[in-house]
DSSP file (Angstrom, degrees, kcal/mol; ACC not computed):
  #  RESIDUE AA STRUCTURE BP1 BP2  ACC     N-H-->O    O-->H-N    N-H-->O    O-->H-N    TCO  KAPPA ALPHA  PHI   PSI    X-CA   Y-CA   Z-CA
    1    1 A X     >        0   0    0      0, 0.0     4,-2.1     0, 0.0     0, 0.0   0.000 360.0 360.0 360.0 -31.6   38.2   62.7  122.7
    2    2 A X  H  >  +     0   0    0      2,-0.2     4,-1.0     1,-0.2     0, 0.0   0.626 360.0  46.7 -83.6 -18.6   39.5   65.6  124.3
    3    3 A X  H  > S+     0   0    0      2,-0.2     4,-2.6     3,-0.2     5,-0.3   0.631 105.1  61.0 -89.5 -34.2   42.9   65.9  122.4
    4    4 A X  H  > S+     0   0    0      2,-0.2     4,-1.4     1,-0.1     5,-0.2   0.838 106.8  51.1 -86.2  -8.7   40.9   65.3  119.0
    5    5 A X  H  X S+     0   0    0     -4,-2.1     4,-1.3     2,-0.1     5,-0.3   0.998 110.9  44.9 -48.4 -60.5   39.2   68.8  120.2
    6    6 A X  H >X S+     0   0    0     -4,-1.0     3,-2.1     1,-0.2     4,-1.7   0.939 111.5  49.3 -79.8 -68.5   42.4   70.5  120.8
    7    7 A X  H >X S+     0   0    0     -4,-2.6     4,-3.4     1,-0.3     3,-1.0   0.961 117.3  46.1 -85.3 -42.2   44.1   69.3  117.3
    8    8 A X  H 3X S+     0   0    0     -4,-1.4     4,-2.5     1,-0.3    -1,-0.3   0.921 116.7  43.7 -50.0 -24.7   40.3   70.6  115.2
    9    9 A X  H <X S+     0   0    0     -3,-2.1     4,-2.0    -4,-1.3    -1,-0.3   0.843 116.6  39.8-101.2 -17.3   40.4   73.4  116.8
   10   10 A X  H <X S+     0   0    0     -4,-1.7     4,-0.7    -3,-1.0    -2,-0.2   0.804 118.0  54.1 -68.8 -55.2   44.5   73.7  116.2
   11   11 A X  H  < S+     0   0    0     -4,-3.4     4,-0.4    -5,-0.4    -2,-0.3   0.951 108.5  47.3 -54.1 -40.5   43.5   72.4  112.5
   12   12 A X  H >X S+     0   0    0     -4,-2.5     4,-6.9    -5,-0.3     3,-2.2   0.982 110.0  54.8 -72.4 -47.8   40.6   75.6  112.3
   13   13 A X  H 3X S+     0   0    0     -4,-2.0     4,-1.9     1,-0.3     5,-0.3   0.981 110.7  48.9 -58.8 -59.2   43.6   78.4  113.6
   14   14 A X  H 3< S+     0   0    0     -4,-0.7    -1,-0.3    -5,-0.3    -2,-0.2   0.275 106.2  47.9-125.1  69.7   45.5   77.1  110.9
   15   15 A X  H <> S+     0   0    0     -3,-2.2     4,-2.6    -4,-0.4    -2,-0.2   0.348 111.3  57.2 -40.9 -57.6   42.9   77.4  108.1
   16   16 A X  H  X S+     0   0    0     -4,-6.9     4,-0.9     1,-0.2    -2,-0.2   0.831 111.8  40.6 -71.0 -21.8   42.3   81.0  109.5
   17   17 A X  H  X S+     0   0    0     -4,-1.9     4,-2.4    -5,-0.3    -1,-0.2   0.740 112.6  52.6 -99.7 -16.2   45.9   81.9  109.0
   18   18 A X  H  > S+     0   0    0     -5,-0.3     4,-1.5    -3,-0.2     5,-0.4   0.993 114.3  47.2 -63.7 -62.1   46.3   80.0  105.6
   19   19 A X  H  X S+     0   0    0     -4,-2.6     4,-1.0     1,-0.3    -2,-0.2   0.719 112.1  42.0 -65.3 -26.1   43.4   81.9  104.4
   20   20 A X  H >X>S+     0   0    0     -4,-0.9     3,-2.3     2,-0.2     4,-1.5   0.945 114.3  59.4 -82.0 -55.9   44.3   85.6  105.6
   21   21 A X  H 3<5S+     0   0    0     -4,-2.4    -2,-0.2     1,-0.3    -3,-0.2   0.700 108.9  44.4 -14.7 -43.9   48.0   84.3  104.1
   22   22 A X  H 3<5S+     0   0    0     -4,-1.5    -1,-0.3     2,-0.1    -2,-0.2   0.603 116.1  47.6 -81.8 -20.8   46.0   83.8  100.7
   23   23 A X  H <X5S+     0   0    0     -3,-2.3     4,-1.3    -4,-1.0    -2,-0.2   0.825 108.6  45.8 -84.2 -47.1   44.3   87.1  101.1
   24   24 A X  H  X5S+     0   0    0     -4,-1.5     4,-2.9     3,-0.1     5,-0.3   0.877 116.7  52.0 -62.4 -50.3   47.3   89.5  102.1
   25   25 A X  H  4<S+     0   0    0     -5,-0.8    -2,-0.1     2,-0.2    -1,-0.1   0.866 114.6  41.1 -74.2  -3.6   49.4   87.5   98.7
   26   26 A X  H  > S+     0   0    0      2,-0.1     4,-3.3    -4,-0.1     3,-0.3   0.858 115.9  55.3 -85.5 -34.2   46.1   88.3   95.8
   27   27 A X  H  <>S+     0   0    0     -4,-1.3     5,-1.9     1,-0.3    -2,-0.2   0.888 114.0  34.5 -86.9 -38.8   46.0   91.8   97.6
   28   28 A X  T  <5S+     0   0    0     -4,-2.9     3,-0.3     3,-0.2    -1,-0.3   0.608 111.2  66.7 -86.1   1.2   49.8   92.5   96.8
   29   29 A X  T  45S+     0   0    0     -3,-0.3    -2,-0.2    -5,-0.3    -1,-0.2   0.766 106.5  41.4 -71.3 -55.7   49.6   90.6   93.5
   30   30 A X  T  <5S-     0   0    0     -4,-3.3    -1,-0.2     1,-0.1    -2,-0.2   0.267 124.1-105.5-113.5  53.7   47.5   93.1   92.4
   31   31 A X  T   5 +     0   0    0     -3,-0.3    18,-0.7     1,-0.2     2,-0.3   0.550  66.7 155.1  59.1  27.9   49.4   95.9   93.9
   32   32 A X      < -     0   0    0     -5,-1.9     2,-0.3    -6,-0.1    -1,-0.2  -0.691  51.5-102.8 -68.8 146.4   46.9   96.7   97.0
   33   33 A X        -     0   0    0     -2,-0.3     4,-0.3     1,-0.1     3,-0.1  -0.428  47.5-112.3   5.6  83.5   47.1   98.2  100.3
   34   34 A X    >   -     0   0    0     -2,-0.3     3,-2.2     1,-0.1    -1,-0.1  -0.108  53.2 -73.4 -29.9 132.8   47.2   95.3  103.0
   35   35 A X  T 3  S+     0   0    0      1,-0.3    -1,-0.1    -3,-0.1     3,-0.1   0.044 126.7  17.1 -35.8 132.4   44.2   95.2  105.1
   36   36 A X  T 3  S+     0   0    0      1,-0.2    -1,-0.3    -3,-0.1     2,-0.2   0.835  97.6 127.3  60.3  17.3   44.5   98.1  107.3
   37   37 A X    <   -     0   0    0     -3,-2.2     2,-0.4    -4,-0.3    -1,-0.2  -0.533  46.4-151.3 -74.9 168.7   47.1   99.9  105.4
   38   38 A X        -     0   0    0     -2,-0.2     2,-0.8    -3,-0.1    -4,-0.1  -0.881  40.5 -92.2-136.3 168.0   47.0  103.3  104.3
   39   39 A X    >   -     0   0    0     -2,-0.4     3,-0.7     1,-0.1     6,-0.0  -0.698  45.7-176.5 -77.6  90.8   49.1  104.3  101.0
   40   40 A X  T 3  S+     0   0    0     -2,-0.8    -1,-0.1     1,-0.2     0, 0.0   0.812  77.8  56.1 -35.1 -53.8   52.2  105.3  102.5
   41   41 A X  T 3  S-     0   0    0     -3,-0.0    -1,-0.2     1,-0.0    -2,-0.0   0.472 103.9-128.7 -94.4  -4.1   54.0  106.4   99.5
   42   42 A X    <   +     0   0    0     -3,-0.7     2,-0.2     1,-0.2    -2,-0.1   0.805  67.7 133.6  72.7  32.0   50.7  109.1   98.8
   43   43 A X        -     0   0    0      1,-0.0     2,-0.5     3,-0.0    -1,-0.2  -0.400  68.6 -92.3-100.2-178.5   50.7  107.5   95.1
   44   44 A X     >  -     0   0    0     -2,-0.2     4,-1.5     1,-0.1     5,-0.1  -0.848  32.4-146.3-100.7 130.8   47.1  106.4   93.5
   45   45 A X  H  > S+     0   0    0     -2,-0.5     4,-1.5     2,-0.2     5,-0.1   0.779  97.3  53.7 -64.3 -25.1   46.5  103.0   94.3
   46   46 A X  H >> S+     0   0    0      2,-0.2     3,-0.8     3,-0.2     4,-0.6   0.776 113.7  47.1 -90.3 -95.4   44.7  102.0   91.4
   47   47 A X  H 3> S+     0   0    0      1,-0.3     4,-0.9     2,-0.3    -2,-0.2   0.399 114.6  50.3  19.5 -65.5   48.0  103.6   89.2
   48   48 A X  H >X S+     0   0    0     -4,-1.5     3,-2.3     2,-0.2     4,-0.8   0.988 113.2  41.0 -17.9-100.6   50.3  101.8   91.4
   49   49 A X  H XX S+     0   0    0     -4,-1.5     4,-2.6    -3,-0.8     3,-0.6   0.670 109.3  61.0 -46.2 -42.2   48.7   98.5   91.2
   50   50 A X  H 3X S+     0   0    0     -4,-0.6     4,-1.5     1,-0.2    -1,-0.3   0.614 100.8  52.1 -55.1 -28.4   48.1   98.8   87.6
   51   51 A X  H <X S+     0   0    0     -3,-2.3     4,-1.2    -4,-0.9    -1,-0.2   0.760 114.3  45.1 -91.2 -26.4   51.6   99.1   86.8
   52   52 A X  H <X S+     0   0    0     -4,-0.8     4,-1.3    -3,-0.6     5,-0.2   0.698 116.0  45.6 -89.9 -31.5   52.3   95.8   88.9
   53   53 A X  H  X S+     0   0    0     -4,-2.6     4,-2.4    -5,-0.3     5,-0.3   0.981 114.6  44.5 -71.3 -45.6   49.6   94.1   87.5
   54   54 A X  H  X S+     0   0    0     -4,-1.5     4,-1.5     1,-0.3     5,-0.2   0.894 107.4  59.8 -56.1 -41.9   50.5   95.2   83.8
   55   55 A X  H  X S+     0   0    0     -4,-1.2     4,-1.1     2,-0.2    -1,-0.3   0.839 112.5  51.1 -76.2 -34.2   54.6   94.3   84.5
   56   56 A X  H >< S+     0   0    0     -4,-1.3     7,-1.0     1,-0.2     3,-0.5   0.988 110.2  39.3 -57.0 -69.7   52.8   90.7   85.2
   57   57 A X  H 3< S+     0   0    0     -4,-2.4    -1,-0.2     1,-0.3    -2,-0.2   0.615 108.2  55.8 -53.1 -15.0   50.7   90.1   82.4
   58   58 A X  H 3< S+     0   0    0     -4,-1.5    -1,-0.3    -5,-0.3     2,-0.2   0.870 101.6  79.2-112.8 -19.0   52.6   91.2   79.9
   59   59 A X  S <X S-     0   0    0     -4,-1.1     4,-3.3    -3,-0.5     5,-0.4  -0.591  72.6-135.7 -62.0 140.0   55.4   88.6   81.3
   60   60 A X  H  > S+     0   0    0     -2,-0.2     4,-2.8     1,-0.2     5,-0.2   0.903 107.2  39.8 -51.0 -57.2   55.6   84.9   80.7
   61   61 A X  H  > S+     0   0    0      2,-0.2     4,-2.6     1,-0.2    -1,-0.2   0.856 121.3  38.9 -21.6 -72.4   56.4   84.2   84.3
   62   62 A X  H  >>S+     0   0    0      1,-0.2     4,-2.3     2,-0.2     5,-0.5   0.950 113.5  64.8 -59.8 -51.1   54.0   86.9   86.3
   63   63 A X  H  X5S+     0   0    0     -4,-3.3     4,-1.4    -7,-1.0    -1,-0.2   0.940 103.1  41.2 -38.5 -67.9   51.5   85.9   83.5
   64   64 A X  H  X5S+     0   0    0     -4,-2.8     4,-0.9    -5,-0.4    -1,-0.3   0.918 109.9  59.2 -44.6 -43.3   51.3   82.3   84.7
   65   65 A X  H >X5S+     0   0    0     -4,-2.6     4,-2.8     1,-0.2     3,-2.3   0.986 104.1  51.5 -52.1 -56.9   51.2   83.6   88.2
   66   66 A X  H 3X5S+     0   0    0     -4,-2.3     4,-1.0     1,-0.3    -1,-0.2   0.697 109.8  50.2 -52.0 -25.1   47.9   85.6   87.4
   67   67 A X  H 3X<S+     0   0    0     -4,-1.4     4,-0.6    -5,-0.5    -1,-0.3   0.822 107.4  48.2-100.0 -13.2   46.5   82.7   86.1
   68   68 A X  H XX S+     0   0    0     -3,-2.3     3,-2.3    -4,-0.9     4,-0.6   0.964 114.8  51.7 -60.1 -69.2   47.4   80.4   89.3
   69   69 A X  H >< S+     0   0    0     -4,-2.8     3,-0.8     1,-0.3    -3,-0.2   0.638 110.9  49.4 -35.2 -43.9   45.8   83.6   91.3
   70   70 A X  H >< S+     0   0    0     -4,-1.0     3,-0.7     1,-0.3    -1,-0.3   0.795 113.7  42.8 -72.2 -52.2   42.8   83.1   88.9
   71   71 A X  H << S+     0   0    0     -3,-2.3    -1,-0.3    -4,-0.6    -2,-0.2   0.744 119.3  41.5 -77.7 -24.6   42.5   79.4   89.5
   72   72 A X  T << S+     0   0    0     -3,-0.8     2,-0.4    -4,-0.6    -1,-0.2   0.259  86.3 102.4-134.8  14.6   42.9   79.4   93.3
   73   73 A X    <   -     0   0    0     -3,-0.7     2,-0.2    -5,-0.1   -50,-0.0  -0.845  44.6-174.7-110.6 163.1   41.0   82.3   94.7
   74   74 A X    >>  -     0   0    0     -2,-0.4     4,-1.4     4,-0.0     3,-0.5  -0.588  42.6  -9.8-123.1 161.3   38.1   81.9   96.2
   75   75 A X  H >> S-     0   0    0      2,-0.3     4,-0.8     1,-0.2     3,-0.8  -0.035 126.7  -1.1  58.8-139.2   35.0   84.4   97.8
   76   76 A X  H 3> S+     0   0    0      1,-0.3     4,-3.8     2,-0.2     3,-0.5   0.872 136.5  53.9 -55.8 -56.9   36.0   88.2   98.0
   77   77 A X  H <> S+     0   0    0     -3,-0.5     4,-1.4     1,-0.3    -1,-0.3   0.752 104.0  52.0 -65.7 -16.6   39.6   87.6   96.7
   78   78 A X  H <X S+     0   0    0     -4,-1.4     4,-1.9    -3,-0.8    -1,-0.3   0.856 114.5  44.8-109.1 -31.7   38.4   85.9   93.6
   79   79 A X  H  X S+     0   0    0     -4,-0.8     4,-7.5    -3,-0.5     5,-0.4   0.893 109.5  55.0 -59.1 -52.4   35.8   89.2   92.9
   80   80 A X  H  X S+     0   0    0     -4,-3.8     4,-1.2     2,-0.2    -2,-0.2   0.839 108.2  49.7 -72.1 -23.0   38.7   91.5   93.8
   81   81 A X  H  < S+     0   0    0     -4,-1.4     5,-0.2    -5,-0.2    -2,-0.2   0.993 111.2  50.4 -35.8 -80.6   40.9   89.5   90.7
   82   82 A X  H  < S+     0   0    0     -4,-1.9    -3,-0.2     1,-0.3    -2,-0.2   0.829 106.0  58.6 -48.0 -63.7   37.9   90.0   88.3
   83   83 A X  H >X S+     0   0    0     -4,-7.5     3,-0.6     2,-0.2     4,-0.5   0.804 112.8  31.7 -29.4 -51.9   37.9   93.5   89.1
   84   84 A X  T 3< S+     0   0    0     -4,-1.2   -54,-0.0    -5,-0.4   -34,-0.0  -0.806 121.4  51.7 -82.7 163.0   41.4   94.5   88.2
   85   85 A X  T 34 S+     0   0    0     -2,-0.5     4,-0.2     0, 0.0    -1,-0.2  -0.226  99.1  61.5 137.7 -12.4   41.6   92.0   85.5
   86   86 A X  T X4 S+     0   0    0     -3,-0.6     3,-1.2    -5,-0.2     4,-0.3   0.805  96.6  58.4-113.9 -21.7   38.6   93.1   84.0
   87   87 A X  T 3< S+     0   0    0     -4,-0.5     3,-0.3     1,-0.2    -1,-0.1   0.764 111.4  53.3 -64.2 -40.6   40.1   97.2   83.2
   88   88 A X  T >> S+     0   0    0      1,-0.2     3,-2.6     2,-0.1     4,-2.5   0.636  73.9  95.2 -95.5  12.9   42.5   95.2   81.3
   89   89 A X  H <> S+     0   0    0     -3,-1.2     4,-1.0     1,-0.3    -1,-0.2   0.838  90.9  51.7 -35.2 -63.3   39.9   93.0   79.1
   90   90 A X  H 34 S+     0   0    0     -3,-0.3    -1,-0.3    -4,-0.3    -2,-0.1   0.383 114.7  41.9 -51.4 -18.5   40.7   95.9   76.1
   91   91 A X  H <4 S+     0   0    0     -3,-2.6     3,-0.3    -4,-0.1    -2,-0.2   0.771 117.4  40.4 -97.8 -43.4   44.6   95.5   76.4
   92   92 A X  H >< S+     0   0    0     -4,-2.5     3,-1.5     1,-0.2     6,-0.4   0.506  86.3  86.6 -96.1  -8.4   45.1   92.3   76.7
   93   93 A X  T 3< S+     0   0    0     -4,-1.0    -1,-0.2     1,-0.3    -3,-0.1   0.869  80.0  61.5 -84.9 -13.3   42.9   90.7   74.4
   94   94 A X  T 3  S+     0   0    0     -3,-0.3     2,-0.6    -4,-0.1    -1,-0.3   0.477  96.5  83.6 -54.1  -9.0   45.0   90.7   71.0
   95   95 A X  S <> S-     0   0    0     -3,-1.5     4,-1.3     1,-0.2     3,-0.4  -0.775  83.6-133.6-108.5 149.0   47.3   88.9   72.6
   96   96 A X  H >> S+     0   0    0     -2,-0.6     4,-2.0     1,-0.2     3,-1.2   0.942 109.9  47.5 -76.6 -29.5   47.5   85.1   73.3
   97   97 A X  H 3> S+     0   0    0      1,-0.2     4,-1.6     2,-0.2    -1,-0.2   0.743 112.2  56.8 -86.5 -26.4   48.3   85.2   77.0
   98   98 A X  H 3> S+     0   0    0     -6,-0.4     4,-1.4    -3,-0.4    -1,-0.2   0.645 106.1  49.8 -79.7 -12.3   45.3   87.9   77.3
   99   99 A X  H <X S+     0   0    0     -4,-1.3     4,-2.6    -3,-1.2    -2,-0.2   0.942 103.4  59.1 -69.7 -58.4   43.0   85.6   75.9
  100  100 A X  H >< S+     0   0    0     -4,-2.0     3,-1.3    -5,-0.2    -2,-0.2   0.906 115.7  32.4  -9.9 -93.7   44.0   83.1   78.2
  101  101 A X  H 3< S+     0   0    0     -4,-1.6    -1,-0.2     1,-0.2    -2,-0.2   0.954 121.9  47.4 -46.9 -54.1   43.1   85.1   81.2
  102  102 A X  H 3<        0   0    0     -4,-1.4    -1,-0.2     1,-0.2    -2,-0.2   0.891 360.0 360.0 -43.5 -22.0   40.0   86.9   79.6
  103  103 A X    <<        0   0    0     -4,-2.6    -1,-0.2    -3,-1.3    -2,-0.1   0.841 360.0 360.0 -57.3 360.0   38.5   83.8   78.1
């Protein structure tokens, strides 16, 4: 009994690290700061991030990624998705791969 404690509680630590794992890779998808960063390079984040988000979408590849992100975040990350994604409702939507994601 005492060993299937120790593996749940091995089996929660890494849960908690998958999940900050999934959280650090949505936040550099869409060209954020890592928790507890500061903007190094003294550029505008939202500028920044817009240009890495934009060099996605408007490739097939990155496009599909952005639509994985879409499908597999969850909570906070899945809000902070909507947010950026939603500035680009008006650019993308003439396009078939911007429907995709808008619809």
């Amino acid at each position: 009994a005492a060993s299937e404690a120790e593996q749940g509680a091995e089996d929660d630590d890494a849960l908690a690290g998958l999940a900050a794992a999934r959280h650090a890779l949505v936040r550099a998808l869409l060209g954020l700061p890592g928790e507890g960063e500061d903007d190094a390079g003294g550029g505008d984040d939202a500028a920044d991030g817009d240009g890495l988000l934009t060099r996605l979408l408007e490739d097939s590849y990155g496009n599909y990624t952005v639509q994985c992100l879409i499908r597999h975040c969850k909570g906070e990350d899945r809000e902070l998705v909507r947010q950026r994604l939603s500035a680009f409702g008006p650019r993308m939507q003439g396009r078939f791969s911007g429907r995709i994601l808008t619809a």
